[in-house]
Backbone as XML, in Angstrom:
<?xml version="1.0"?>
<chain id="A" units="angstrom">
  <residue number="1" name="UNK">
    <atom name="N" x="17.483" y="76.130" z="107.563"/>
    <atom name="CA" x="16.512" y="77.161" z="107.878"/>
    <atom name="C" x="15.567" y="76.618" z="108.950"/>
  </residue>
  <residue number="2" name="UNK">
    <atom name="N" x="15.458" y="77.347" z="110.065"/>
    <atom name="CA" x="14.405" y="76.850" z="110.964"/>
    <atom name="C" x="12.984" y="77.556" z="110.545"/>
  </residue>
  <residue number="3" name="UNK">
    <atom name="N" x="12.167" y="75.938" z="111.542"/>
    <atom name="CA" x="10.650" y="76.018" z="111.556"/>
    <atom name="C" x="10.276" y="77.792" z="111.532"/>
  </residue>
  <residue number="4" name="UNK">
    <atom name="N" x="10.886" y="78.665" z="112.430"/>
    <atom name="CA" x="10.094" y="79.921" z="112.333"/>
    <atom name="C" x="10.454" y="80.363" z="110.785"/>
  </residue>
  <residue number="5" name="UNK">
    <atom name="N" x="11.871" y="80.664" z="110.291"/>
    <atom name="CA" x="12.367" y="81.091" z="109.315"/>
    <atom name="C" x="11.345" y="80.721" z="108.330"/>
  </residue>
  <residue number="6" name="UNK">
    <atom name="N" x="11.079" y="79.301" z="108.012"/>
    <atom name="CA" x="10.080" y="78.500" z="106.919"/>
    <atom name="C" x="8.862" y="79.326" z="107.006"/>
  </residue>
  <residue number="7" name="UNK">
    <atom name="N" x="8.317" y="79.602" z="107.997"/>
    <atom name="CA" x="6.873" y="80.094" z="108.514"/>
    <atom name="C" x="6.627" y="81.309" z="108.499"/>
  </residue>
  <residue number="8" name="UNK">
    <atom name="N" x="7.837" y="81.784" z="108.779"/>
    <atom name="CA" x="7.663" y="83.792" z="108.180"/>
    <atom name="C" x="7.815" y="83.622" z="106.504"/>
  </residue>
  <residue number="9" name="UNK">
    <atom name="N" x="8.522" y="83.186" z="105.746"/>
    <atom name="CA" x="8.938" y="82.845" z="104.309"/>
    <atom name="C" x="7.389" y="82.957" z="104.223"/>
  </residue>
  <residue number="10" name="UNK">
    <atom name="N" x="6.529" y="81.538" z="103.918"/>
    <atom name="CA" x="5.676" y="80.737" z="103.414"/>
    <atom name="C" x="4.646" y="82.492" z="104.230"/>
  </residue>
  <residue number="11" name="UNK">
    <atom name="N" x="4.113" y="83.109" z="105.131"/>
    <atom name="CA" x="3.440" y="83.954" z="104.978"/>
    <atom name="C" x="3.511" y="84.920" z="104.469"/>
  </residue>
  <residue number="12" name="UNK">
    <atom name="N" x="4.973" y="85.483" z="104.554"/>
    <atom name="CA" x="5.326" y="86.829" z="103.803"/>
    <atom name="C" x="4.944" y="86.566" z="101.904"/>
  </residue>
  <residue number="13" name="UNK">
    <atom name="N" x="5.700" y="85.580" z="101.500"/>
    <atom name="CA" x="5.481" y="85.341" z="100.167"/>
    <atom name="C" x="4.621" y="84.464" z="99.295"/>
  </residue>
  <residue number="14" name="UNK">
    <atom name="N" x="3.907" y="83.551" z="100.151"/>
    <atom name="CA" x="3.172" y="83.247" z="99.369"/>
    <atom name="C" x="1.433" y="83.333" z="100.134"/>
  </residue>
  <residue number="15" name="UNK">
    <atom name="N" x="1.358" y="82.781" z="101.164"/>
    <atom name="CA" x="0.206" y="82.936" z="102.134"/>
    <atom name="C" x="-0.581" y="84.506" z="102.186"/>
  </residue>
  <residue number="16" name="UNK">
    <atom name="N" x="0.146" y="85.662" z="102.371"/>
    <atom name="CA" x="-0.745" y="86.781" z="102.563"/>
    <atom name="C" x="-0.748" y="87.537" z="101.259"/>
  </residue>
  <residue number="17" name="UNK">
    <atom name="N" x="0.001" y="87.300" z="100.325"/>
    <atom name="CA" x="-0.067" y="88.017" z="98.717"/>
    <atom name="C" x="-1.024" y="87.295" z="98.111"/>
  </residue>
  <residue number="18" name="UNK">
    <atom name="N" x="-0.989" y="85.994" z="98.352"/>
    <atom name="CA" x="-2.638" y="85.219" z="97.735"/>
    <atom name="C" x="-3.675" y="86.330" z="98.607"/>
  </residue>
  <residue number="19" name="UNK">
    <atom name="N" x="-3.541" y="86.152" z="99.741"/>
    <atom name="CA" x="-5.309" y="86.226" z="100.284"/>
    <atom name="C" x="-5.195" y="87.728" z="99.664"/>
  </residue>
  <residue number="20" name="UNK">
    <atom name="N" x="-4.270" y="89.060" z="100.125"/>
    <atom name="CA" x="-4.296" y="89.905" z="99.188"/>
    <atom name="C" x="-5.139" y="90.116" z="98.019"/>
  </residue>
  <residue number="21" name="UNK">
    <atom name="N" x="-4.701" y="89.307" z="97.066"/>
    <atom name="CA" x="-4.784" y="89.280" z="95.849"/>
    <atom name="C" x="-6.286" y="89.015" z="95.426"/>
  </residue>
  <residue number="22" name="UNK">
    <atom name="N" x="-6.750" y="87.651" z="96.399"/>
    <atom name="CA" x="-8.261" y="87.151" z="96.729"/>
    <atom name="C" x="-9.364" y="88.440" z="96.901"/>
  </residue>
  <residue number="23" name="UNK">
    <atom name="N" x="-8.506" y="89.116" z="98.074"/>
    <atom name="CA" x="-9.441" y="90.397" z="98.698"/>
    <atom name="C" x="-9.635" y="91.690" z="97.867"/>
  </residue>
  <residue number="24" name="UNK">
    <atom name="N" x="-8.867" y="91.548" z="97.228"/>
    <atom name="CA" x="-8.753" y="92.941" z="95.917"/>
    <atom name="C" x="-9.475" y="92.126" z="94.724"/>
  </residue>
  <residue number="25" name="UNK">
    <atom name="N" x="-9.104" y="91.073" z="94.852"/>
    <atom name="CA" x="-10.872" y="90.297" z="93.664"/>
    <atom name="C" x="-12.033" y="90.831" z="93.782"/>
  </residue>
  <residue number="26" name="UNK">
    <atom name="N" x="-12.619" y="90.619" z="95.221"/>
    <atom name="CA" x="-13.589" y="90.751" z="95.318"/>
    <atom name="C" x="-13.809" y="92.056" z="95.856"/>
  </residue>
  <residue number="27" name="UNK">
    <atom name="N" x="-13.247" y="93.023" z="96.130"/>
    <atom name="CA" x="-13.206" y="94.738" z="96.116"/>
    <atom name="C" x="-13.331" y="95.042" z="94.869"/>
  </residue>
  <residue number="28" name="UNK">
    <atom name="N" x="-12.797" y="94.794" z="93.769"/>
    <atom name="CA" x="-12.675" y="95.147" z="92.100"/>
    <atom name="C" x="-13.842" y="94.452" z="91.988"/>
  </residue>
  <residue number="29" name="UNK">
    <atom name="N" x="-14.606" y="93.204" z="92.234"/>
    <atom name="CA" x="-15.632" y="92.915" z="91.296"/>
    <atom name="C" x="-16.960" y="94.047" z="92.236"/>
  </residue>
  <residue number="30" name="UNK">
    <atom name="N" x="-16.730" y="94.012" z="93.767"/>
    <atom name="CA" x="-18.049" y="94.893" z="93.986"/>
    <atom name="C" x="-17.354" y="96.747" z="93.575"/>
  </residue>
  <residue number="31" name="UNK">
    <atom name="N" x="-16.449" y="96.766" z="93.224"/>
    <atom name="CA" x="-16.419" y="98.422" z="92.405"/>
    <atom name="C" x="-17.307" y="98.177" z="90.837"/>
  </residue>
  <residue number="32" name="UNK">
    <atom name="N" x="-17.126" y="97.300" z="90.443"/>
    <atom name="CA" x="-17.665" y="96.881" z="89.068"/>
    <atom name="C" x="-19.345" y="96.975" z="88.982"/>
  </residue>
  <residue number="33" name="UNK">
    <atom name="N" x="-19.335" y="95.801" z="90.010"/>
    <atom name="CA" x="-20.699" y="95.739" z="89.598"/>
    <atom name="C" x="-21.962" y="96.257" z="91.148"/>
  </residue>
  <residue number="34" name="UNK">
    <atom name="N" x="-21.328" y="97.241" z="91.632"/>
    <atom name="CA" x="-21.598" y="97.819" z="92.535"/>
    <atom name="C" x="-22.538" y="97.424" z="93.799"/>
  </residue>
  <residue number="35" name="UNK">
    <atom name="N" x="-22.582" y="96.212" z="93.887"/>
    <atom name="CA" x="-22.887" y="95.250" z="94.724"/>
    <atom name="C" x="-22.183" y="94.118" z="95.609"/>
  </residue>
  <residue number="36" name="UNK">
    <atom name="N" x="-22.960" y="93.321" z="96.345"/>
    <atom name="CA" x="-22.251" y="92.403" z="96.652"/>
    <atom name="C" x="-22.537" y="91.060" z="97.213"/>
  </residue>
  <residue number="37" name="UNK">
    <atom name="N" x="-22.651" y="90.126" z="97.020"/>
    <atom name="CA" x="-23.304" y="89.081" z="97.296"/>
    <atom name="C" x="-23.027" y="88.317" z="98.928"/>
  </residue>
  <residue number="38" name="UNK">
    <atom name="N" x="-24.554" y="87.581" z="99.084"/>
    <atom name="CA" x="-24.066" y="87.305" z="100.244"/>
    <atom name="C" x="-23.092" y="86.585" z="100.780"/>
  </residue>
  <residue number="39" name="UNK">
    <atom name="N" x="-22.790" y="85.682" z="99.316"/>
    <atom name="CA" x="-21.356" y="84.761" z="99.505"/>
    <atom name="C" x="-20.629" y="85.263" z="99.127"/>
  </residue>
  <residue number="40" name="UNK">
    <atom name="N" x="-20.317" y="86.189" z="98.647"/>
    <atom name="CA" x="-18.987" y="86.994" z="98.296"/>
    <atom name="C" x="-19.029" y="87.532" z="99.478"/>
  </residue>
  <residue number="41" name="UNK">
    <atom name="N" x="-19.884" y="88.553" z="100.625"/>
    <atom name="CA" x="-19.560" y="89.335" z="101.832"/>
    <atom name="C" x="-19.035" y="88.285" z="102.822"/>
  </residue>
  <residue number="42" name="UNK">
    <atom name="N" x="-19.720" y="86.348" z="103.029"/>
    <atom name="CA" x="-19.131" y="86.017" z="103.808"/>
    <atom name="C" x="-17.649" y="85.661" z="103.394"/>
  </residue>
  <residue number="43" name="UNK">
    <atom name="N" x="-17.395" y="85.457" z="102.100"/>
    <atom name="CA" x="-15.843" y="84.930" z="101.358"/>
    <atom name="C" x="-15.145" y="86.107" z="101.932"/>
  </residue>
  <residue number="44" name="UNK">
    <atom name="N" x="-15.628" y="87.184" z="101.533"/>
    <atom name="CA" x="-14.576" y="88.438" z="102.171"/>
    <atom name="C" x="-14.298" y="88.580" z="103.317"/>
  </residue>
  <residue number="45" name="UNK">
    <atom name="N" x="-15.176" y="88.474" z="104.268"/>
    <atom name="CA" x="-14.735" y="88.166" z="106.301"/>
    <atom name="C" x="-14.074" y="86.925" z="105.986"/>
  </residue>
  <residue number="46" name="UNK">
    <atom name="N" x="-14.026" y="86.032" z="105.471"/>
    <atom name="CA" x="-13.578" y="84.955" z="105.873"/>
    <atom name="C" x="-11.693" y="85.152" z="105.252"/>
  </residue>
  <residue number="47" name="UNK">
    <atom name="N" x="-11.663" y="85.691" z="104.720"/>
    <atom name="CA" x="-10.344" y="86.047" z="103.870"/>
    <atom name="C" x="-9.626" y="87.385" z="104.821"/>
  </residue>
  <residue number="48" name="UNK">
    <atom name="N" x="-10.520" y="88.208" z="105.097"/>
    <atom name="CA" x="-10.202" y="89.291" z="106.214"/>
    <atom name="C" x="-9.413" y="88.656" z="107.488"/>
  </residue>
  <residue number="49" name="UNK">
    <atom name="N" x="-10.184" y="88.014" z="107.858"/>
    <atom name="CA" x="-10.035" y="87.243" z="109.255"/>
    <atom name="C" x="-8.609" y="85.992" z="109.098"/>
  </residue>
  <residue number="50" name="UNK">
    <atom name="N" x="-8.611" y="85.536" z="107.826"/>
    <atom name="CA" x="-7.034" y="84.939" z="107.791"/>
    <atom name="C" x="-6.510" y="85.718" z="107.620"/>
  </residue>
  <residue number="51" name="UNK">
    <atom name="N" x="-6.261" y="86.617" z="106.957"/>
    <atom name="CA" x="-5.200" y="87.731" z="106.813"/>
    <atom name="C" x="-4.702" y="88.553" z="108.171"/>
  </residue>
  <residue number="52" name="UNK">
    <atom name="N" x="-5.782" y="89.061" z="109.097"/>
    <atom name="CA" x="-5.709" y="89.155" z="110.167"/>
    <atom name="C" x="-4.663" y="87.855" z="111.605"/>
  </residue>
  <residue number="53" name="UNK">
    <atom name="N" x="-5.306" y="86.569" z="110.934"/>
    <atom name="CA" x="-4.501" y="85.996" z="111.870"/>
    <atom name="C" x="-3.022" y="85.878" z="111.264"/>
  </residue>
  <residue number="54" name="UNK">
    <atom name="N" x="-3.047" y="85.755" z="109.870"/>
    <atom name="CA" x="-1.425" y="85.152" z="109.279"/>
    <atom name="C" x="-0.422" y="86.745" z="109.776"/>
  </residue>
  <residue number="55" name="UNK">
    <atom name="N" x="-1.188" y="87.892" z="109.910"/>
    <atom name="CA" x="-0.411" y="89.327" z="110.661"/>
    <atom name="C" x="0.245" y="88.779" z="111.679"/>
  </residue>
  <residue number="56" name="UNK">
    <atom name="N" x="-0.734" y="88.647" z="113.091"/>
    <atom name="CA" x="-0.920" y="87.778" z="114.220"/>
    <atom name="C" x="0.542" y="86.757" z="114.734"/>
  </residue>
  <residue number="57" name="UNK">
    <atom name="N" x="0.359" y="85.915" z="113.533"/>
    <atom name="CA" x="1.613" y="85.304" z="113.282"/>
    <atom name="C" x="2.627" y="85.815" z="112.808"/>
  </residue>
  <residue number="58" name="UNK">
    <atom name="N" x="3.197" y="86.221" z="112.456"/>
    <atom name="CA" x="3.972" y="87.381" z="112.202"/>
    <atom name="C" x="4.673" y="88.129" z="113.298"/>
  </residue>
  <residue number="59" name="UNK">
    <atom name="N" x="3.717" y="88.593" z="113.798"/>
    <atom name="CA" x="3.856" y="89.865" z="114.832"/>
    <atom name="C" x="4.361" y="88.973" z="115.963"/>
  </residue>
  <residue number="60" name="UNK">
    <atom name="N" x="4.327" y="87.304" z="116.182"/>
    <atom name="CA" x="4.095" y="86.538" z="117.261"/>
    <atom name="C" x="5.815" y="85.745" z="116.860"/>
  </residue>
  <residue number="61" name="UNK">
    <atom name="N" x="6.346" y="85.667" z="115.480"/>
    <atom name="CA" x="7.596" y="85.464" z="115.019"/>
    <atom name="C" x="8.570" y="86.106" z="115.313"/>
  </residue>
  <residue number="62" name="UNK">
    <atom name="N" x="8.427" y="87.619" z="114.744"/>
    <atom name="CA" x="9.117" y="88.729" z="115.058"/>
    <atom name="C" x="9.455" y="89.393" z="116.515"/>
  </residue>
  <residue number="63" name="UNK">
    <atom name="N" x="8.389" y="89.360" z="117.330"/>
    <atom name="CA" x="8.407" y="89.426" z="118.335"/>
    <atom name="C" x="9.328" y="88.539" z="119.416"/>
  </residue>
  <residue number="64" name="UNK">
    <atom name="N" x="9.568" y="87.322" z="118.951"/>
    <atom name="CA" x="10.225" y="86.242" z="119.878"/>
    <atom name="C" x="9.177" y="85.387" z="120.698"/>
  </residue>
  <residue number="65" name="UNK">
    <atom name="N" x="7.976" y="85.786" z="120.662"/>
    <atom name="CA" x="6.396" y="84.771" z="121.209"/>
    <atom name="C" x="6.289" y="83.582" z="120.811"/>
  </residue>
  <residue number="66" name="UNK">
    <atom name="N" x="6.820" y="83.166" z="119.561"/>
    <atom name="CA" x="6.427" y="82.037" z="118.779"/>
    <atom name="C" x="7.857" y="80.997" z="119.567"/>
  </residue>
  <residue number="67" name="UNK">
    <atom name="N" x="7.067" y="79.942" z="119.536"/>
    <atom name="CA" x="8.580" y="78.772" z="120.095"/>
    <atom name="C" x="8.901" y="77.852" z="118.549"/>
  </residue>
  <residue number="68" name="UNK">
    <atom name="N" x="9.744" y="77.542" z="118.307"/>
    <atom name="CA" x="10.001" y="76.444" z="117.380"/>
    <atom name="C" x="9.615" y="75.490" z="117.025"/>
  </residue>
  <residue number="69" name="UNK">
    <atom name="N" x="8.786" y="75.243" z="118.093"/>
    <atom name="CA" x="7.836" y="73.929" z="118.143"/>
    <atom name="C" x="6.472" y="73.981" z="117.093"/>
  </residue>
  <residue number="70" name="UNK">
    <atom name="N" x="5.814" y="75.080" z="118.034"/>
    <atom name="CA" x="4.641" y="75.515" z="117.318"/>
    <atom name="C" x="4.613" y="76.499" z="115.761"/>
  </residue>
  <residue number="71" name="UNK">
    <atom name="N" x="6.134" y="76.880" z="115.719"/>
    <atom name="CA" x="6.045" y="77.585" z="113.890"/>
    <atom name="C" x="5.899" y="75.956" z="113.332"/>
  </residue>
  <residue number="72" name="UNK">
    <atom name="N" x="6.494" y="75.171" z="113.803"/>
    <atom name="CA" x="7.073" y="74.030" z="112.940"/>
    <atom name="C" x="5.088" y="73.257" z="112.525"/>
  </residue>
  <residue number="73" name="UNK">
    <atom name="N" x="4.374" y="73.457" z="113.836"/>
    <atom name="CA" x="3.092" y="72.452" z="113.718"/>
    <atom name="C" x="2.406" y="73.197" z="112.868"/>
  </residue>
  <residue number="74" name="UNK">
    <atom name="N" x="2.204" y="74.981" z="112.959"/>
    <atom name="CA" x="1.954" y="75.651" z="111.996"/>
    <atom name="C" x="2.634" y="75.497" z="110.625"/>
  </residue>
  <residue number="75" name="UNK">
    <atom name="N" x="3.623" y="75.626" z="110.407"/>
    <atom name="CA" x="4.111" y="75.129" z="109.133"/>
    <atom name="C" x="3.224" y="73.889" z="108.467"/>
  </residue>
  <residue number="76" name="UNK">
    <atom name="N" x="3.127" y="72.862" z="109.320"/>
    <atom name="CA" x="2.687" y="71.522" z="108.832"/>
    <atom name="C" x="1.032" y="71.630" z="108.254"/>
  </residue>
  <residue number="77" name="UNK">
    <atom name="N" x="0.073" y="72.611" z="109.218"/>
    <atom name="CA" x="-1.006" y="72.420" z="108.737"/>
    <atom name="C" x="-1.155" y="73.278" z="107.536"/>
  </residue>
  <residue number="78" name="UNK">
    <atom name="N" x="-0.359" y="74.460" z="107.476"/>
    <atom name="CA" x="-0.269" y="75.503" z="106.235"/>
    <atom name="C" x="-0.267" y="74.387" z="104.793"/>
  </residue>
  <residue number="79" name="UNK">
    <atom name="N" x="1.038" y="73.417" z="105.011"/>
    <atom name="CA" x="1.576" y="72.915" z="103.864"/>
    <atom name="C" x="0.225" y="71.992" z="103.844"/>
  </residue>
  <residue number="80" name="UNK">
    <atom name="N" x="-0.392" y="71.063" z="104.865"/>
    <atom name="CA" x="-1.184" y="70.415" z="104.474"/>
    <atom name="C" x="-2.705" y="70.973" z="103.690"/>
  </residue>
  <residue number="81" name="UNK">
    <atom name="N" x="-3.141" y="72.191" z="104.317"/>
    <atom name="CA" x="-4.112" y="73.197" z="103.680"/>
    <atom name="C" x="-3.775" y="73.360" z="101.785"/>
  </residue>
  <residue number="82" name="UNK">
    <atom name="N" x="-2.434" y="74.056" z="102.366"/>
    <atom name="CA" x="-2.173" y="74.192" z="100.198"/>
    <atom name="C" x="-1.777" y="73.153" z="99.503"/>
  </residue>
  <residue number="83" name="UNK">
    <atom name="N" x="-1.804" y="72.131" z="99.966"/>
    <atom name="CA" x="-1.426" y="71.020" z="99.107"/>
    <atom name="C" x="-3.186" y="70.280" z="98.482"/>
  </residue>
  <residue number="84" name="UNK">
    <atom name="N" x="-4.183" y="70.541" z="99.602"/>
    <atom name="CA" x="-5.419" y="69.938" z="99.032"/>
    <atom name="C" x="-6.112" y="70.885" z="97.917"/>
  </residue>
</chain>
């Protein structure tokens, strides 16, 4: 399986269904408690804005934009991010 193949995988299934999942946290807790904190509003841009770029990537795979080189360096910092 090549570097892009690995790198669409690892966003489609596990990378954007987390942040997903993150962002509907904190949508369900401000439906709840009908507020929202200031660290929860910056957690939410900040979760917006990866989700936005891991699209980005995507769109940059699919497209034929992405070279093999750079899914592969992306791959590396992804795995190094979820491993800490």
């Amino acid at each position: 399986m090549s570097s892009l193949e690995k790198l669409k995988a690892l966003l489609e299934n596990e990378i954007m269904p987390d942040l997903e999942h993150a962002i509907d946290s904190i949508f369900q807790t401000i439906e709840r408690e009908k507020t929202i904190s200031l660290g929860e509003k910056e957690e939410l841009s900040t979760l917006q804005e990866m989700h936005r770029e891991c699209r980005e990537m995507l769109i940059e795979i699919e497209s034929n934009e992405m070279d093999e080189e750079e899914a592969k360096e992306l791959l590396t910092e992804l795995m190094d991010i979820m491993s800490e």
